[in-house]
C-alpha positions in Angstrom: 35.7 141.8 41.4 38.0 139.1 41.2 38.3 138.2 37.9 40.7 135.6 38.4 38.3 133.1 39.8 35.9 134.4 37.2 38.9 133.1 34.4 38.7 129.8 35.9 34.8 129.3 35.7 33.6 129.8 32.4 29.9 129.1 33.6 30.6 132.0 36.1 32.0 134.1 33.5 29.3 133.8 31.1 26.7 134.4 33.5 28.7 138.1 34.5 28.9 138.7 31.1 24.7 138.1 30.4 23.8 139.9 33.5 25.8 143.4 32.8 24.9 142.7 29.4 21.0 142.4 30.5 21.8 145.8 32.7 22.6 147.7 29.2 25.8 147.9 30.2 27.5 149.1 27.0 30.5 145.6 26.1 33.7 147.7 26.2 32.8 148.2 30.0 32.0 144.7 30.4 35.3 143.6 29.4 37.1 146.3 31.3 34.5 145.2 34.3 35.6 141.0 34.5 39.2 142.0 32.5 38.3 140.3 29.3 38.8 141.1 25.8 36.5 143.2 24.3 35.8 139.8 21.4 35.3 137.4 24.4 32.8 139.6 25.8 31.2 140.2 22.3 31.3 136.2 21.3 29.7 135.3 24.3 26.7 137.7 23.9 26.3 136.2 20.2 26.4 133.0 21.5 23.8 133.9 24.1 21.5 135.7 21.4 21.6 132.7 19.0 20.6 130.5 22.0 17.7 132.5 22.9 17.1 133.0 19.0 16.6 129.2 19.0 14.5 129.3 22.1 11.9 131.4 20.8 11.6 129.5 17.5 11.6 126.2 19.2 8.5 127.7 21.0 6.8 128.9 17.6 7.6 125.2 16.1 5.7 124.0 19.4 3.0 125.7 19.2 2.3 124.9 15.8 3.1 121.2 15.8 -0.2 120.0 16.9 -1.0 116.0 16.8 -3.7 117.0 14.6 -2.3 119.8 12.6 -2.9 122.7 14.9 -6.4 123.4 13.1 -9.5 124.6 15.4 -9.6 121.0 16.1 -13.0 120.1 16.8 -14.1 119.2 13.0 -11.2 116.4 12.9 -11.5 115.0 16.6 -14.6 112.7 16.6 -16.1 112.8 20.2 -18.4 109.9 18.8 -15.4 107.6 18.2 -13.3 108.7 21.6 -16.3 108.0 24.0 -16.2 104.2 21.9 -12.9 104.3 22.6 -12.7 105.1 26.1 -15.8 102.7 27.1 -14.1 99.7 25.7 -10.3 100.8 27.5 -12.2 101.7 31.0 -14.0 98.5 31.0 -10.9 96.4 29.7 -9.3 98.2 33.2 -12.1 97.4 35.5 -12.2 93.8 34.1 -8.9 92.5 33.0 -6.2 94.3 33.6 -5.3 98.0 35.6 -3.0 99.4 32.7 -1.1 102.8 32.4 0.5 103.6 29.7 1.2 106.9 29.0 4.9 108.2 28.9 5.9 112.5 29.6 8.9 111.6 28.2 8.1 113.7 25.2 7.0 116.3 27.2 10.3 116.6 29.3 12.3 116.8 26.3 10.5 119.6 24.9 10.7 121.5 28.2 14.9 120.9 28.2 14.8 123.2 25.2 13.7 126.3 27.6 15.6 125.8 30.9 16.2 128.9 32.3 13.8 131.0 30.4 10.0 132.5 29.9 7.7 130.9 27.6 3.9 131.8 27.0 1.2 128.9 27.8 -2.3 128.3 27.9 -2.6 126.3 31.3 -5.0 123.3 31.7 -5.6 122.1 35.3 -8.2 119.2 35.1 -9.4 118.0 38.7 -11.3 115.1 39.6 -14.5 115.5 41.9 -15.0 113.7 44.8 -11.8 111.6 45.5 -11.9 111.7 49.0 -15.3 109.9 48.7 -14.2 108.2 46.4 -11.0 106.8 48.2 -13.1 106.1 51.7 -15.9 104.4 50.1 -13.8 101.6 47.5 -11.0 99.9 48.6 -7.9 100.3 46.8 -8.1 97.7 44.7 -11.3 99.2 43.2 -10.3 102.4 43.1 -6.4 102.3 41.4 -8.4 101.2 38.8 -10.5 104.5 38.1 -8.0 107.0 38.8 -6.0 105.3 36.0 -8.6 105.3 33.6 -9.5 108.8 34.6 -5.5 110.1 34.3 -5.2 107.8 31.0 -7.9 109.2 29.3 -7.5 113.0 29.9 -4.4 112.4 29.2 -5.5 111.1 25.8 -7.6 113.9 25.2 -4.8 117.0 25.9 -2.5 115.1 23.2 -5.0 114.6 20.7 -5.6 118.7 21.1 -2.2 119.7 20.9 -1.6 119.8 24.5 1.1 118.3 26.4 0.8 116.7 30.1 3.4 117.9 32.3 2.7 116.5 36.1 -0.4 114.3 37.5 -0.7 115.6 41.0 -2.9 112.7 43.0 -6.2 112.8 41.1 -5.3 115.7 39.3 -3.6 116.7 35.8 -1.4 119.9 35.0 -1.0 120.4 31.3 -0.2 123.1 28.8 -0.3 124.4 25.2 2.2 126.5 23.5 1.3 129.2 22.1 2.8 133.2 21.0 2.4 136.2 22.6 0.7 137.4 19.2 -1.1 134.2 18.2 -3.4 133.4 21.6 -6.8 132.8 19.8 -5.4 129.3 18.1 -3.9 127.6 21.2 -6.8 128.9 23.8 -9.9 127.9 21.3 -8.2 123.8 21.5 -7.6 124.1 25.1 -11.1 125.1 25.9 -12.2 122.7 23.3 -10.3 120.1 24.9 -12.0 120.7 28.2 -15.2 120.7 26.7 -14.2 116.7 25.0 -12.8 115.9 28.6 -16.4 116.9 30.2 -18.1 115.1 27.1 -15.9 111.7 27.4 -16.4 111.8 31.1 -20.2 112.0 31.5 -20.7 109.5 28.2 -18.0 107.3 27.8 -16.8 106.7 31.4 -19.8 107.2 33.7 -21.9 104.7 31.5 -19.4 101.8 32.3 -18.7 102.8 35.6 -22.8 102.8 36.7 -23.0 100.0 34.6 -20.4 98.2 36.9 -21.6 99.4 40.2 -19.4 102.3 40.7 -19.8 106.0 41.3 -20.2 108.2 38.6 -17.4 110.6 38.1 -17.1 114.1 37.4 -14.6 116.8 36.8 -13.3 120.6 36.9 -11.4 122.9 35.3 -9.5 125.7 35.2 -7.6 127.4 32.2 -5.6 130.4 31.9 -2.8 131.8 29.6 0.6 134.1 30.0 4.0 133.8 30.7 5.6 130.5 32.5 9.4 130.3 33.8 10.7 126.8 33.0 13.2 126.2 36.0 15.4 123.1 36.8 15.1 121.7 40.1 18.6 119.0 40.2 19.1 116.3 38.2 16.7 112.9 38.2 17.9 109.7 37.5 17.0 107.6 34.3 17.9 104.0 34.1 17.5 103.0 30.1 18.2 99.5 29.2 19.1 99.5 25.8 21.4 97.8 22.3 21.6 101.3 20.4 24.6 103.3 21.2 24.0 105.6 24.4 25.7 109.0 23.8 25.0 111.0 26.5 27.9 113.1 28.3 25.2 112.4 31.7 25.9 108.5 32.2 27.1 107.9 35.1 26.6 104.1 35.2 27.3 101.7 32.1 27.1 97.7 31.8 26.3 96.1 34.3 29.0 93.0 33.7 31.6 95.6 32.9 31.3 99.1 34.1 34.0 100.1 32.5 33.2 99.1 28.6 32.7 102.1 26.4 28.8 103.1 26.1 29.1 104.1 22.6 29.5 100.9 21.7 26.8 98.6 19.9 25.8 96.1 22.9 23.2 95.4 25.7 24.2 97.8 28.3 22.4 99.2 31.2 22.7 103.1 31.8 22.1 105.5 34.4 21.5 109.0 32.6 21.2 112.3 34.7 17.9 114.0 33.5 17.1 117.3 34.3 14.3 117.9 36.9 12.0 120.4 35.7 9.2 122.6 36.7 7.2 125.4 35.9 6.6 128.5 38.3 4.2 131.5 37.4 1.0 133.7 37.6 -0.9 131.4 34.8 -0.1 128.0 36.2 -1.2 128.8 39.6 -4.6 130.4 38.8 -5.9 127.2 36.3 -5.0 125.6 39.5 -6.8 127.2 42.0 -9.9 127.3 39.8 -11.3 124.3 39.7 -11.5 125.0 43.4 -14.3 127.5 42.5 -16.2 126.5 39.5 -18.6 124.0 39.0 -17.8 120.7 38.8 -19.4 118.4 35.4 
């Protein structure tokens, strides 16, 4: 091995170390392996434990930091009020204005946490029914309208469970819930609960304004399963933020717009361009609440 070029790449060189260190390989051959120092090799396996450390309790802190305490929720969500809710937001879309206004922001940074690594979820994969009808039948203006409302208020529903939205594939949602390897009961009961609330809000808050406004009802499936989820990074995205607090971010790659050159740290109105990381989740779970709904009966 050349462990010159590994000397001039400390990403490189952590990575060796981790890997031999993953393979049991016992340290003192590790650092006799890349020509290291035997407290090189040992400080970046600490560094690499704490990191992981952090990891796993950033997960337990996630799964426990419901938006309505992380209770079996169904006692403190009132269905009653939600289906008054939606009614009155679908038929201010379908009347005044087509609004969307829910951000994953939230939900990205949370995922930065666990780049690289395994986490356990319960998967919620929430599909509308009948889209293609939908979408040869109304024209577009008619029918941006609907899929809104329908993405808003799912949406609605997986946060006020403790769920998180992570993707809206066409007329579909992917969302998840954190939960432990040794704690699945609390997370899975709010996720099916949450389905059950989606199915309810549906069929009696948004189908009641939609007939009443001379479109199709609407209905739904899902599909929900739990285990373990990679979190992978596909690239960078770009982020254009617009803002008078001090950007700190060792990612900006463009600053103000009448002076590129002026420090971004500084207290002005500045325009940045901040390299996000593009992220994704890959795994068993994920895939099968996905090709559920293909299969089970649609409400």
């Amino acid at each position: 091995m050349n462990s010159a070029n590994i000397d001039d790449d400390p990403v490189r060189q952590y990575k060796s170390v981790i890997a031999l260190y993953e393979s049991d390989i016992p340290v003192e051959i590790i650092a006799l392996q890349l020509d290291l120092e035997i407290n090189e090799v040992v400080n970046i396996i600490k560094d690499f434990q704490n990191t992981m450390t952090e990891k796993k309790e950033a997960v337990i802190q996630a799964s426990k930091a419901s938006k309505l305490g992380m209770l079996l929720i169904d006692p403190v969500f009132n269905i009653d009020s939600a289906i008054t809710d939606a009614q009155k937001r679908i038929w201010f879309q379908l009347k005044v204005k087509s609004d969307f206004s829910i951000s994953q922001e939230n939900t990205q940074r949370l995922l930065e946490k666990f780049i690289g690594t395994t986490v356990p979820l319960v998967v919620l994969h929430v599909d509308l029914v009948g889209s293609t009808d939908l979408s040869m039948n109304l024209p577009l203006k008619r029918l941006i309208p609907i899929i809104q409302a329908f993405t808003q208020e799912m949406s609605l529903v997986i946060e006020a469970y403790g769920g998180y939205v992570f993707k809206y594939v066409g007329d579909a949602i992917l969302s998840f819930f954190f939960t432990e390897k040794d704690d699945l009961y609390l997370p899975c009961a709010n996720a099916v609960s949450c389905a059950y609330s989606m199915v309810t809000i549906i069929q009696e808050g948004m189908n009641i304004i939609l007939e009443a406004n001379g479109y199709p009802e609407l209905g739904i499936r899902i599909g929900i399963d739990v285990g373990e989820n990679a979190i992978v990074q596909y690239g960078l995205r770009p982020e254009t933020i617009t803002s008078t607090e001090k950007v700190a971010d060792t990612n900006v790659v463009k600053s103000n717009k009448d002076n590129s050159n002026q420090d971004m740290s500084k207290e002005e109105n500045s325009v940045a361009i901040l390299k996000k990381p593009h992220l994704d989740i890959l795994g068993y779970t994920i895939n099968i609440a996905s090709k559920m709904t293909n299969y089970v009966r649609s409400y």
